[in-house]
PyMOL commands that place a pseudoatom at each C-alpha (Angstrom):
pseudoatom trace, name=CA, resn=UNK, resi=1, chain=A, elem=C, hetatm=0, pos=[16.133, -79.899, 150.514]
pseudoatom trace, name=CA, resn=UNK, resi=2, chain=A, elem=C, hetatm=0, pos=[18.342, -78.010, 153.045]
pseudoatom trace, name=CA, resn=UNK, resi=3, chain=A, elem=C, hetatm=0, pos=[17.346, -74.690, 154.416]
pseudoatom trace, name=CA, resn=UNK, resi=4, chain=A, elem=C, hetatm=0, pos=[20.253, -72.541, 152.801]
pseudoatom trace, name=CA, resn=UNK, resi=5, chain=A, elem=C, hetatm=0, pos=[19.214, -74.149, 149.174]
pseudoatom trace, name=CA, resn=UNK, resi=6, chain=A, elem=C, hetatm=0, pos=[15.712, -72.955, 150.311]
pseudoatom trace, name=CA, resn=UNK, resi=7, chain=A, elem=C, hetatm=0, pos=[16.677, -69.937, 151.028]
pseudoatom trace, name=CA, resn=UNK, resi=8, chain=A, elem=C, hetatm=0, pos=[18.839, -69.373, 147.959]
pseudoatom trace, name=CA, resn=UNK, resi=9, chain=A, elem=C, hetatm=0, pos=[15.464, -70.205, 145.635]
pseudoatom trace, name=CA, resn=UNK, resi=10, chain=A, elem=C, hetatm=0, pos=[14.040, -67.742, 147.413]
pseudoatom trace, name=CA, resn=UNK, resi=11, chain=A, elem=C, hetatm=0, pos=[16.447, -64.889, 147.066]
pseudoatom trace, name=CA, resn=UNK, resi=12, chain=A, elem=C, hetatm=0, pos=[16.825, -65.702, 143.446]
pseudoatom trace, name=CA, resn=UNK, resi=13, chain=A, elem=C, hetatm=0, pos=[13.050, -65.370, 143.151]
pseudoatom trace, name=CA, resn=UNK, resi=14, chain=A, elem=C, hetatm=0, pos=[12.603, -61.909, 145.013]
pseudoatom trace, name=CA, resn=UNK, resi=15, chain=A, elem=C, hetatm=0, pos=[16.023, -60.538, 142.674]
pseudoatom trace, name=CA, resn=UNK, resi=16, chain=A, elem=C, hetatm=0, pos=[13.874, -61.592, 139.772]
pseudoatom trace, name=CA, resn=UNK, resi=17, chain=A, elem=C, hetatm=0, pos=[10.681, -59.825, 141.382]
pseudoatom trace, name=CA, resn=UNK, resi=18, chain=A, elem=C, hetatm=0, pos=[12.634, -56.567, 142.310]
pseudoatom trace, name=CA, resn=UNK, resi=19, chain=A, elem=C, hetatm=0, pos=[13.953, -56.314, 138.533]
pseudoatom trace, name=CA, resn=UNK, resi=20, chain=A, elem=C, hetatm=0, pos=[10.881, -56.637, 137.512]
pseudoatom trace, name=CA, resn=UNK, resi=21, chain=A, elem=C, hetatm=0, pos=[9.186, -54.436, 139.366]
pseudoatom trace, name=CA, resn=UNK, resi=22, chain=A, elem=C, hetatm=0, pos=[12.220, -51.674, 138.695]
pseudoatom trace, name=CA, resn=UNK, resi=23, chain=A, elem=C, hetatm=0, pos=[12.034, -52.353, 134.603]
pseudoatom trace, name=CA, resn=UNK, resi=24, chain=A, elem=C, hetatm=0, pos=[8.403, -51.978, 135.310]
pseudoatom trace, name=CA, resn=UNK, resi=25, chain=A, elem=C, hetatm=0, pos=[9.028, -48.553, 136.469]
pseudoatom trace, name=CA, resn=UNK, resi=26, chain=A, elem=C, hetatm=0, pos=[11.177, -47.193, 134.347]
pseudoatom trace, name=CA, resn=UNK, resi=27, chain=A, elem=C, hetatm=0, pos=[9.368, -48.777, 130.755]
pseudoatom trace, name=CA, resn=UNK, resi=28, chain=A, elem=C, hetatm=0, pos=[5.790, -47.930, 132.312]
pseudoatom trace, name=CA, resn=UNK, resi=29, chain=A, elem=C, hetatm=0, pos=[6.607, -44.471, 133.782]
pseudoatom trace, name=CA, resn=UNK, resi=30, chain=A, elem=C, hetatm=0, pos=[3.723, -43.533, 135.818]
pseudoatom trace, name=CA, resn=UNK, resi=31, chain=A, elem=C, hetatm=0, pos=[2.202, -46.793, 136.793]
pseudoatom trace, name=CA, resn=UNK, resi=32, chain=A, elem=C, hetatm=0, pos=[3.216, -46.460, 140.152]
pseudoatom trace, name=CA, resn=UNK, resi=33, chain=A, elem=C, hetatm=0, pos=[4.914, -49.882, 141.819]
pseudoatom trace, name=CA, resn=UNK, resi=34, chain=A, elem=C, hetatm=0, pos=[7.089, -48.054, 143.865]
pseudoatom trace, name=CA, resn=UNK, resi=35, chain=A, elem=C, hetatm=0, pos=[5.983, -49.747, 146.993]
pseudoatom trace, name=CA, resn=UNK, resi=36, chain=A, elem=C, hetatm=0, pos=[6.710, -53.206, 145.570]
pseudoatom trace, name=CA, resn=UNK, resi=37, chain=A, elem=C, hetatm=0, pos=[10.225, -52.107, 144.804]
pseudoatom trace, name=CA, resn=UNK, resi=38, chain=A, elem=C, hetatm=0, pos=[10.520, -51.597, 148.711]
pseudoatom trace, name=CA, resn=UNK, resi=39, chain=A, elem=C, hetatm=0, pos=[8.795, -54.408, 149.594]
pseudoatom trace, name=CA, resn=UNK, resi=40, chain=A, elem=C, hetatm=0, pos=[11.082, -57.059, 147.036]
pseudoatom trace, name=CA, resn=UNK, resi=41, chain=A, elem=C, hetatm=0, pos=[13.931, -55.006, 148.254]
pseudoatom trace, name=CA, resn=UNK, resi=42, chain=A, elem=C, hetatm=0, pos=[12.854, -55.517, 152.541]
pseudoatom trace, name=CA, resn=UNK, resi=43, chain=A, elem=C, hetatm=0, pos=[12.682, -59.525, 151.382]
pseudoatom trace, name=CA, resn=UNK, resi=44, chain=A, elem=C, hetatm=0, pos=[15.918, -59.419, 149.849]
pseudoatom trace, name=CA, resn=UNK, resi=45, chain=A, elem=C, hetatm=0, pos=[17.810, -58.706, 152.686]
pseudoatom trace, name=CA, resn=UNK, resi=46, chain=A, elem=C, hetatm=0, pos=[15.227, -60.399, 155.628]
pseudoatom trace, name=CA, resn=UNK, resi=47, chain=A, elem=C, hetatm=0, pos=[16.494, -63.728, 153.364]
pseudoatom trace, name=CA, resn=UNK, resi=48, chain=A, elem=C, hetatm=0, pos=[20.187, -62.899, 152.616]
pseudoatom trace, name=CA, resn=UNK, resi=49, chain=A, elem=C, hetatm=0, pos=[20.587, -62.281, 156.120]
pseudoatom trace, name=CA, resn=UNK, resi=50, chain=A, elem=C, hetatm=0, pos=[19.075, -65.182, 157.387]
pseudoatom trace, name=CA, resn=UNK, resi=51, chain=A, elem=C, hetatm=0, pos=[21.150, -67.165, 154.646]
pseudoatom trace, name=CA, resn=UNK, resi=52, chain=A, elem=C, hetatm=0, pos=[24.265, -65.883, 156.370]
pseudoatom trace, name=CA, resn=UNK, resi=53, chain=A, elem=C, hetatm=0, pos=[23.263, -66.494, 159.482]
pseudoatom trace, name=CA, resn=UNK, resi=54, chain=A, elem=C, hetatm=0, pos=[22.863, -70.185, 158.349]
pseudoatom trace, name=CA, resn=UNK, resi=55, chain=A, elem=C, hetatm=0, pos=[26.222, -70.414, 156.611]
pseudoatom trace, name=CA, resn=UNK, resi=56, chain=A, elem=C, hetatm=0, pos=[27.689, -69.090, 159.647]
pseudoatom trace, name=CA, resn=UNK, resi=57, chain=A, elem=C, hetatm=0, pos=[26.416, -72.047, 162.114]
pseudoatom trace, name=CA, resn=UNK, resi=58, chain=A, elem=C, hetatm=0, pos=[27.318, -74.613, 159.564]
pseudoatom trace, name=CA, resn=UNK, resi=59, chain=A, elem=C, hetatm=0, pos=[30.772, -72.882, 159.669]
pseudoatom trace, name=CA, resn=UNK, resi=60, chain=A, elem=C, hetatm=0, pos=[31.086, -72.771, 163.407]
pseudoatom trace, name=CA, resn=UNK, resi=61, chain=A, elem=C, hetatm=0, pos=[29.852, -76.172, 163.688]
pseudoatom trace, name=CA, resn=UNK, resi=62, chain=A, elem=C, hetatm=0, pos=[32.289, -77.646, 161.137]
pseudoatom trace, name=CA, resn=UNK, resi=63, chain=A, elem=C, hetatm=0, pos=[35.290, -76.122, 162.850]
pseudoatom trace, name=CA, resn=UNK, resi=64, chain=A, elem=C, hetatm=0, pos=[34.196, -77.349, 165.915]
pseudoatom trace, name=CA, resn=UNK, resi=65, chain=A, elem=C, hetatm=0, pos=[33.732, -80.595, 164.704]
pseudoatom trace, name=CA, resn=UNK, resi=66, chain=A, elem=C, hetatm=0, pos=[37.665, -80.201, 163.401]
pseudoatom trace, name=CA, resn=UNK, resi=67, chain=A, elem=C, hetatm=0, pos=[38.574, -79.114, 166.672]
pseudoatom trace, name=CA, resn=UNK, resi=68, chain=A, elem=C, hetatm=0, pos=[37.158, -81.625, 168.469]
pseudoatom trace, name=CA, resn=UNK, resi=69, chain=A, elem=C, hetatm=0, pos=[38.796, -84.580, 165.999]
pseudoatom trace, name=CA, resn=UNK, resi=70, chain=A, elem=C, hetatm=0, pos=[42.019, -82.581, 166.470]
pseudoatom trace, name=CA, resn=UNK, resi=71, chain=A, elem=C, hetatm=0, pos=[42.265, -82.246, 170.370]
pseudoatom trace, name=CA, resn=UNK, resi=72, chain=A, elem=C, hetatm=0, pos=[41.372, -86.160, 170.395]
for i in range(1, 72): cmd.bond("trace and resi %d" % i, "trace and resi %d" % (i + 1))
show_as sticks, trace
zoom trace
């Protein structure tokens, strides 16, 4: 498995986790939670933004690579 699908499972998997956590919320007013709403939410960004960080080397290495095939 490649890192970005890796990191795609995982993003999917804290979305799922942060709607939980927010139905939990609002359907079980009181029970507190409120902390794993910012914690889900903190992981869903640390991994989107190292998934575009990723995309963006594979993109800058691919256009290299078609540089490189053009200029020879």
């Amino acid at each position: 498995m490649s890192k970005k699908t890796v990191l795609l499972i995982m993003y999917v998997l804290s979305v799922m986790f942060f709607f939980r956590s927010v139905f939990r919320i609002l359907f079980n007013e009181g029970t507190g939670g409120y902390g794993m709403v910012i914690v889900s939410a903190l992981v869903m960004t640390f991994v989107l933004l190292t998934y575009l960080k990723e995309r963006r080397k594979e993109k800058e290495q691919q256009e290299a690579e078609a540089v490189s095939k053009f200029s020879n």
